[in-house]
C-alpha positions as a Markdown table, in Angstrom:
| # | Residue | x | y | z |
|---|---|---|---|---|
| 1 | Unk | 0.0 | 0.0 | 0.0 |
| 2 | Unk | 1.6 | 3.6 | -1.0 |
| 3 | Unk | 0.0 | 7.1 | 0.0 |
| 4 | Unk | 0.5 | 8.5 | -3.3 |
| 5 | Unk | -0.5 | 11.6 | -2.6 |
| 6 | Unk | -2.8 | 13.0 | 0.4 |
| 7 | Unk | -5.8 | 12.2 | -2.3 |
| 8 | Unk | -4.4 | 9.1 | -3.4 |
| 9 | Unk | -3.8 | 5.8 | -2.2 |
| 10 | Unk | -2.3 | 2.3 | -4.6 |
| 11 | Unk | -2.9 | -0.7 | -3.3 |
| 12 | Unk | -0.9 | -4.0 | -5.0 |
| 13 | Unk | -2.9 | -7.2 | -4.5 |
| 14 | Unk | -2.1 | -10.6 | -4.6 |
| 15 | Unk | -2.8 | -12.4 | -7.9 |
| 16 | Unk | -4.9 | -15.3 | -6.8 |
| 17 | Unk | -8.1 | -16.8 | -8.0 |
| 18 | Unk | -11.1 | -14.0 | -7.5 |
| 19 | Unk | -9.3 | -11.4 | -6.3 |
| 20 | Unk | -10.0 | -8.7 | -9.3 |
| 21 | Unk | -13.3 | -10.2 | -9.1 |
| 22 | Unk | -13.8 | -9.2 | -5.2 |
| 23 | Unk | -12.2 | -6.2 | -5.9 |
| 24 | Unk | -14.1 | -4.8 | -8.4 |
| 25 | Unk | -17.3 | -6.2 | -6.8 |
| 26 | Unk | -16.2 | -3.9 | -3.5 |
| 27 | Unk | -15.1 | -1.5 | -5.2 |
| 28 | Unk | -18.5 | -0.5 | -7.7 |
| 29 | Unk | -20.5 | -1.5 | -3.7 |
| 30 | Unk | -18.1 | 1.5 | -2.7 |
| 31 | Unk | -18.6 | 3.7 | -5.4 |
| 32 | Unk | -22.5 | 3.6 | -5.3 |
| 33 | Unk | -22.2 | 4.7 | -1.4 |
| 34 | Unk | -19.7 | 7.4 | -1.3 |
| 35 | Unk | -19.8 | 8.8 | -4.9 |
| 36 | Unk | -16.6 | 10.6 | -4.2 |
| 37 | Unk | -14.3 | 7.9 | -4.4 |
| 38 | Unk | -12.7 | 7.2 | -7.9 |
| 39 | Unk | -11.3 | 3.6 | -8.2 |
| 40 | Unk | -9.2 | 2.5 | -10.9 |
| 41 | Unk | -8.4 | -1.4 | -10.7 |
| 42 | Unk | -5.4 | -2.4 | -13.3 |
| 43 | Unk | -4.9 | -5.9 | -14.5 |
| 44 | Unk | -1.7 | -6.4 | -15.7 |
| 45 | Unk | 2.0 | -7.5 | -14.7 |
| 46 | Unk | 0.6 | -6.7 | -11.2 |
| 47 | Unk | -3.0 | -6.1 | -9.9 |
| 48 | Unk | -3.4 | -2.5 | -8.3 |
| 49 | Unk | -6.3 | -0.8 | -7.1 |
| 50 | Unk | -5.8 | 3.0 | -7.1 |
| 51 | Unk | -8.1 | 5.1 | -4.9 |
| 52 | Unk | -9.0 | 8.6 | -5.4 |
| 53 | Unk | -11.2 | 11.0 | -3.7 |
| 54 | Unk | -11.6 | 15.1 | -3.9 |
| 55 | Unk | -8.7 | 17.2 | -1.8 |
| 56 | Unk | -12.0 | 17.9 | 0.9 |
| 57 | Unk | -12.2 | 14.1 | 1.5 |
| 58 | Unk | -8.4 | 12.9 | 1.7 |
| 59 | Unk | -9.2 | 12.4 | 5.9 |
| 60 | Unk | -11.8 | 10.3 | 4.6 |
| 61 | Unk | -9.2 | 8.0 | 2.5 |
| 62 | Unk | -6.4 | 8.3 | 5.2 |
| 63 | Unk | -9.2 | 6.1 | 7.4 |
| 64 | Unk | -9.7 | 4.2 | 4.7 |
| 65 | Unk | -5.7 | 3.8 | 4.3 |
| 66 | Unk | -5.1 | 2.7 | 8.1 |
| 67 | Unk | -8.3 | 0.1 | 8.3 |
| 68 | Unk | -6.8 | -1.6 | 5.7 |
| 69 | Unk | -3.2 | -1.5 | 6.8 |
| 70 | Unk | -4.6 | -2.9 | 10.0 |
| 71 | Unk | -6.5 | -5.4 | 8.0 |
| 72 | Unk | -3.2 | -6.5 | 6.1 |
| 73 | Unk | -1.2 | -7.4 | 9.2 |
């Protein structure tokens, strides 16, 4: 997980069997609650989930940032 930038978070995932599936599927449930977030998931050489919200919400992605760097350990 980076802190791109205060508005932006990358996340790398594992590339296991229904992981981009999950993700998306989190992701749009996400989206269609807090319209504000942005989330870009790229399937390539690696799978990365980018998250972006407006400068007014970045507290509101840094709590988003620590739950799942609590979640990861």
């Amino acid at each position: 997980m980076e802190r791109v930038a205060d508005d932006r978070l990358r996340v790398c995932l594992r590339r296991a069997d229904g992981v981009a599936a999950r993700t998306a599927g989190l992701a749009a449930a996400e989206a269609a609650c807090c319209s504000f977030f942005e989330f870009t998931l790229r399937i390539g050489g690696a799978l990365v989930l980018e998250v972006t919200v407006p400068r007014r919400h970045a507290d509101v992605l840094a709590a988003l940032a620590a739950r799942a760097e609590a979640a990861a350990r």
